[in-house]
C-alpha atoms as an extended CHARMM CRD file, in Angstrom:
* protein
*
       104  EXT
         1         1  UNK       CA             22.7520000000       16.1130000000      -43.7820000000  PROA      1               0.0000000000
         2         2  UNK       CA             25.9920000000       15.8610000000      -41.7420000000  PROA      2               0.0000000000
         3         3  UNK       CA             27.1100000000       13.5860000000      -39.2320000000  PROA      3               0.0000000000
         4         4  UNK       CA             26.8460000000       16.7750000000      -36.9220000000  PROA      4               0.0000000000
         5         5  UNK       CA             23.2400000000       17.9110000000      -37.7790000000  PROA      5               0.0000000000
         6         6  UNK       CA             22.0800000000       13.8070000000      -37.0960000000  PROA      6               0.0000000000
         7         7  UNK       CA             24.3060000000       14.2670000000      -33.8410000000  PROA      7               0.0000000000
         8         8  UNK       CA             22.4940000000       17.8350000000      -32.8280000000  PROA      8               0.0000000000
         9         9  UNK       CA             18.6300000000       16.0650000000      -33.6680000000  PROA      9               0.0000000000
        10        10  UNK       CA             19.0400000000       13.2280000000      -31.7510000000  PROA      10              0.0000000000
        11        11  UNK       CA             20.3680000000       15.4910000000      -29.0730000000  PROA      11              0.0000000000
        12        12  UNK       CA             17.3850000000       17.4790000000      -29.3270000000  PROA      12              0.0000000000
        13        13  UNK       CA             15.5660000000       14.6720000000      -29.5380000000  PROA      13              0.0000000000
        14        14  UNK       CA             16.3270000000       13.2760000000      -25.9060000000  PROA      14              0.0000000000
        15        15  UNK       CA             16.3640000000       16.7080000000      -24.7280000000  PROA      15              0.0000000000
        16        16  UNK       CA             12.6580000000       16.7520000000      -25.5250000000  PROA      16              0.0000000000
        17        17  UNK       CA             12.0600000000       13.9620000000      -24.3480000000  PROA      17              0.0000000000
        18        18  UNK       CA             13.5690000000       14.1870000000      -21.0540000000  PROA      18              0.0000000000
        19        19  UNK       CA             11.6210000000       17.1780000000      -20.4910000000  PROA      19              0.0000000000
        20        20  UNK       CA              8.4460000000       15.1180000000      -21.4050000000  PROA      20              0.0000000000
        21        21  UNK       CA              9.2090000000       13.1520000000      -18.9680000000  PROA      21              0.0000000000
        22        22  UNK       CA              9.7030000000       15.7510000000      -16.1690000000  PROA      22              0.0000000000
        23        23  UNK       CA              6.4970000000       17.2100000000      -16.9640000000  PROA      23              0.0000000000
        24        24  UNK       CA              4.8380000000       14.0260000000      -16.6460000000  PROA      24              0.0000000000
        25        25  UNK       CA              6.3010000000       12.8300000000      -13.1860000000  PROA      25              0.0000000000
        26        26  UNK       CA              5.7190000000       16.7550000000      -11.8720000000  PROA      26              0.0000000000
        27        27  UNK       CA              1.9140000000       16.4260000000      -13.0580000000  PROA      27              0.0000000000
        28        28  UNK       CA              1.8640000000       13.3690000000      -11.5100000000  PROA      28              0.0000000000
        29        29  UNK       CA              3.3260000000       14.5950000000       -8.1350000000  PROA      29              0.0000000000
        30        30  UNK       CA              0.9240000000       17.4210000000       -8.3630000000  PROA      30              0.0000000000
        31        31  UNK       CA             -2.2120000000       15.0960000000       -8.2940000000  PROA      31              0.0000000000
        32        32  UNK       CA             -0.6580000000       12.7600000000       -5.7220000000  PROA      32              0.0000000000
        33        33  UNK       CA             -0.3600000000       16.1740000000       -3.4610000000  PROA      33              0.0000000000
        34        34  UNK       CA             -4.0730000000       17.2380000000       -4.5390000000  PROA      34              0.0000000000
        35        35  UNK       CA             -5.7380000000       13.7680000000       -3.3240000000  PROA      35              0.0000000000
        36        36  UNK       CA             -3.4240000000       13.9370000000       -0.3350000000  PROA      36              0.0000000000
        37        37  UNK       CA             -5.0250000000       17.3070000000        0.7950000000  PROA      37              0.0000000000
        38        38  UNK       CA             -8.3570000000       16.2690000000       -0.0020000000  PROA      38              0.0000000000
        39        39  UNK       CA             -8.0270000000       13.0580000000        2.2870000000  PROA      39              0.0000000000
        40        40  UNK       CA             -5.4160000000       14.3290000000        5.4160000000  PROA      40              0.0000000000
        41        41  UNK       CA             -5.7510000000       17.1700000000        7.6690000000  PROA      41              0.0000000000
        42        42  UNK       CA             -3.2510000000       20.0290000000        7.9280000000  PROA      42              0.0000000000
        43        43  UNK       CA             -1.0700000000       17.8810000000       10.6710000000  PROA      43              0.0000000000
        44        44  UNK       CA             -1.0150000000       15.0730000000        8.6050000000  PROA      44              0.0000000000
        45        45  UNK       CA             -0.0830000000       16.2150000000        5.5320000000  PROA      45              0.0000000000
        46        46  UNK       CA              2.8000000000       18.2080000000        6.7960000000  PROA      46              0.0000000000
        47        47  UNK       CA              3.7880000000       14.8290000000        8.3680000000  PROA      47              0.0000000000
        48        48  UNK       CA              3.5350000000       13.6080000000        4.6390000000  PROA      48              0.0000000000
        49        49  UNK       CA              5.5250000000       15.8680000000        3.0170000000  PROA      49              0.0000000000
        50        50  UNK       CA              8.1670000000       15.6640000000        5.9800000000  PROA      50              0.0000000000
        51        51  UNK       CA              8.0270000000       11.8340000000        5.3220000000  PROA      51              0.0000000000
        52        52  UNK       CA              8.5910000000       12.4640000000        1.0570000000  PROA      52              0.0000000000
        53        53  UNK       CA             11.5790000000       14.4430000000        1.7660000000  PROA      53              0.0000000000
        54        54  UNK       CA             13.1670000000       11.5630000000        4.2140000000  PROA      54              0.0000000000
        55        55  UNK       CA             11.9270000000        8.5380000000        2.9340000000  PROA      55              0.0000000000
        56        56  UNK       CA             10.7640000000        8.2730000000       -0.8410000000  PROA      56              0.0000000000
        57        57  UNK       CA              9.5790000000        5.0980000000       -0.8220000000  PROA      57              0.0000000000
        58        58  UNK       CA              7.3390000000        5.1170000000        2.6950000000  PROA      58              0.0000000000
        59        59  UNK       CA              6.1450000000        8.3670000000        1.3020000000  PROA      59              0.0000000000
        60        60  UNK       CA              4.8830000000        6.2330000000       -2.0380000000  PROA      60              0.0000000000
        61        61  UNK       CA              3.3970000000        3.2710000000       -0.1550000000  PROA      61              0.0000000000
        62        62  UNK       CA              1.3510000000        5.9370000000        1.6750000000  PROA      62              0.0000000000
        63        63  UNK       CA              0.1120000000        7.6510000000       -0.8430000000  PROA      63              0.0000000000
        64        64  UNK       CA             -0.8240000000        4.4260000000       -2.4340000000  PROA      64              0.0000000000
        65        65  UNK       CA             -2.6320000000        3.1580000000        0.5940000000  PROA      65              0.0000000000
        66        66  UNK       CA             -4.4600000000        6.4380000000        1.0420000000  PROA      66              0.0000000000
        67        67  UNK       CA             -5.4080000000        6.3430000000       -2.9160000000  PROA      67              0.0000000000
        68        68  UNK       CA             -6.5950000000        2.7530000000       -2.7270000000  PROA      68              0.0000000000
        69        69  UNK       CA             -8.9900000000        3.8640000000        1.0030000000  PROA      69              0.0000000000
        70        70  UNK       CA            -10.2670000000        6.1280000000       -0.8550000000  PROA      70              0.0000000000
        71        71  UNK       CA            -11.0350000000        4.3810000000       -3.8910000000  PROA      71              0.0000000000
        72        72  UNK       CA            -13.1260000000        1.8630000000       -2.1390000000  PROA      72              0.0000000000
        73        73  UNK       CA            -14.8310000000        3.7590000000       -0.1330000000  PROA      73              0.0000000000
        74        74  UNK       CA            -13.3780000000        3.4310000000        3.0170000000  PROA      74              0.0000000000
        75        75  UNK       CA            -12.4270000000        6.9830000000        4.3490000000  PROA      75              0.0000000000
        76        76  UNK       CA            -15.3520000000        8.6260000000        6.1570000000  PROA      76              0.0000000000
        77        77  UNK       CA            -13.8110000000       11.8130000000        7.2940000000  PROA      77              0.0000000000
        78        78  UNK       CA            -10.0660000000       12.8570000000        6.8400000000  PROA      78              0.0000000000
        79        79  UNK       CA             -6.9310000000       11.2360000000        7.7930000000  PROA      79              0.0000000000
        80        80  UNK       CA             -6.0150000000       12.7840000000       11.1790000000  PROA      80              0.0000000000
        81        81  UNK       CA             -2.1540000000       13.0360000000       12.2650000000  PROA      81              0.0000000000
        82        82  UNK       CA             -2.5110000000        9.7180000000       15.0710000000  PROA      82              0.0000000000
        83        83  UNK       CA             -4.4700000000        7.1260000000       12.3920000000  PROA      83              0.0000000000
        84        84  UNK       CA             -1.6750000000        8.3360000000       10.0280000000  PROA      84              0.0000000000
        85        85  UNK       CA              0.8520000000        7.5660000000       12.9200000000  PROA      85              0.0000000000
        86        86  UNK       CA             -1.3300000000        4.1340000000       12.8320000000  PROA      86              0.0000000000
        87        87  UNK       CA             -0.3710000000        3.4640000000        9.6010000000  PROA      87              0.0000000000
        88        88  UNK       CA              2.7600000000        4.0860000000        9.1040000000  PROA      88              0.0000000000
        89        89  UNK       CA              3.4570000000        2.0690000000       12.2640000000  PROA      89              0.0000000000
        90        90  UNK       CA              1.6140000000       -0.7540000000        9.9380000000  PROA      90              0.0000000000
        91        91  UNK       CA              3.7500000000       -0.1630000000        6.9330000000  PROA      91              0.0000000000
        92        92  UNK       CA              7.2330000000        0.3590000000        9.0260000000  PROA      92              0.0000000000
        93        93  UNK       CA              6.3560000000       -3.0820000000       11.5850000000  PROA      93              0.0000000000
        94        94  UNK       CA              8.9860000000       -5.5680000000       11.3010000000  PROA      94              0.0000000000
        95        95  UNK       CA              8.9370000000       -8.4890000000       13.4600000000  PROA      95              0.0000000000
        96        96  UNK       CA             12.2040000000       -8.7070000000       15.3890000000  PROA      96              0.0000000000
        97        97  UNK       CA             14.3470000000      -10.8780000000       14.8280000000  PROA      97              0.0000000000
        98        98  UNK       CA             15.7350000000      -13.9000000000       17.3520000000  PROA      98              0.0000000000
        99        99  UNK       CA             18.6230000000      -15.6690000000       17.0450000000  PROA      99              0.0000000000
       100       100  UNK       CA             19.1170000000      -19.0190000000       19.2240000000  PROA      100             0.0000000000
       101       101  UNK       CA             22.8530000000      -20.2110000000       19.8600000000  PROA      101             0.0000000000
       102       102  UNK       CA             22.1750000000      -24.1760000000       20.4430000000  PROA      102             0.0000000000
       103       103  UNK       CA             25.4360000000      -24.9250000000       22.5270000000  PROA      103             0.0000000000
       104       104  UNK       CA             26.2190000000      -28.5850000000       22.4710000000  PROA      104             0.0000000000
């Protein structure tokens, strides 16, 4: 074997798997959208996907908080667009911030 034909299988090699990898994250998106339909109305899960196209990370700490409701239990009905609203006012609160000038 040449220099080249090493060169050409470890190109291959990550090629594959980089693709692997693509597969897995889009299967993994796909079942993230699939529990996300089961548990949110129509209003709210456009609000969703609006939110994973702006903001990547809110749109993970949702989906997370919606996956762990549901996994104990906790989500009688589904999600409606205003306790969504609710939420994401819970994960976007910060406290504000005061700053005191002590004058002498």
């Amino acid at each position: 074997m040449s220099p080249e034909d090493d060169q050409e299988d470890q190109e291959e090699k990550r090629y594959k798997k980089r693709m692997a990898e693509l597969i897995k994250s889009q299967q993994l998106e796909q079942q993230k959208k699939e529990i996300l339909r089961k548990f949110l109305d129509d209003e709210a899960y456009e609000r969703v996907m609006n939110i994973r196209l702006t903001n990547n990370e809110l749109y993970d700490q949702l989906v997370n908080v919606i996956i762990s409701l549901a996994q104990n239990n906790r989500l009688n009905s589904k999600i409606t667009n205003e306790q969504l609203k609710g939420l994401i006012t819970r994960l976007t609160f910060k406290p504000e911030t005061k700053i005191e000038f002590k004058r002498k």
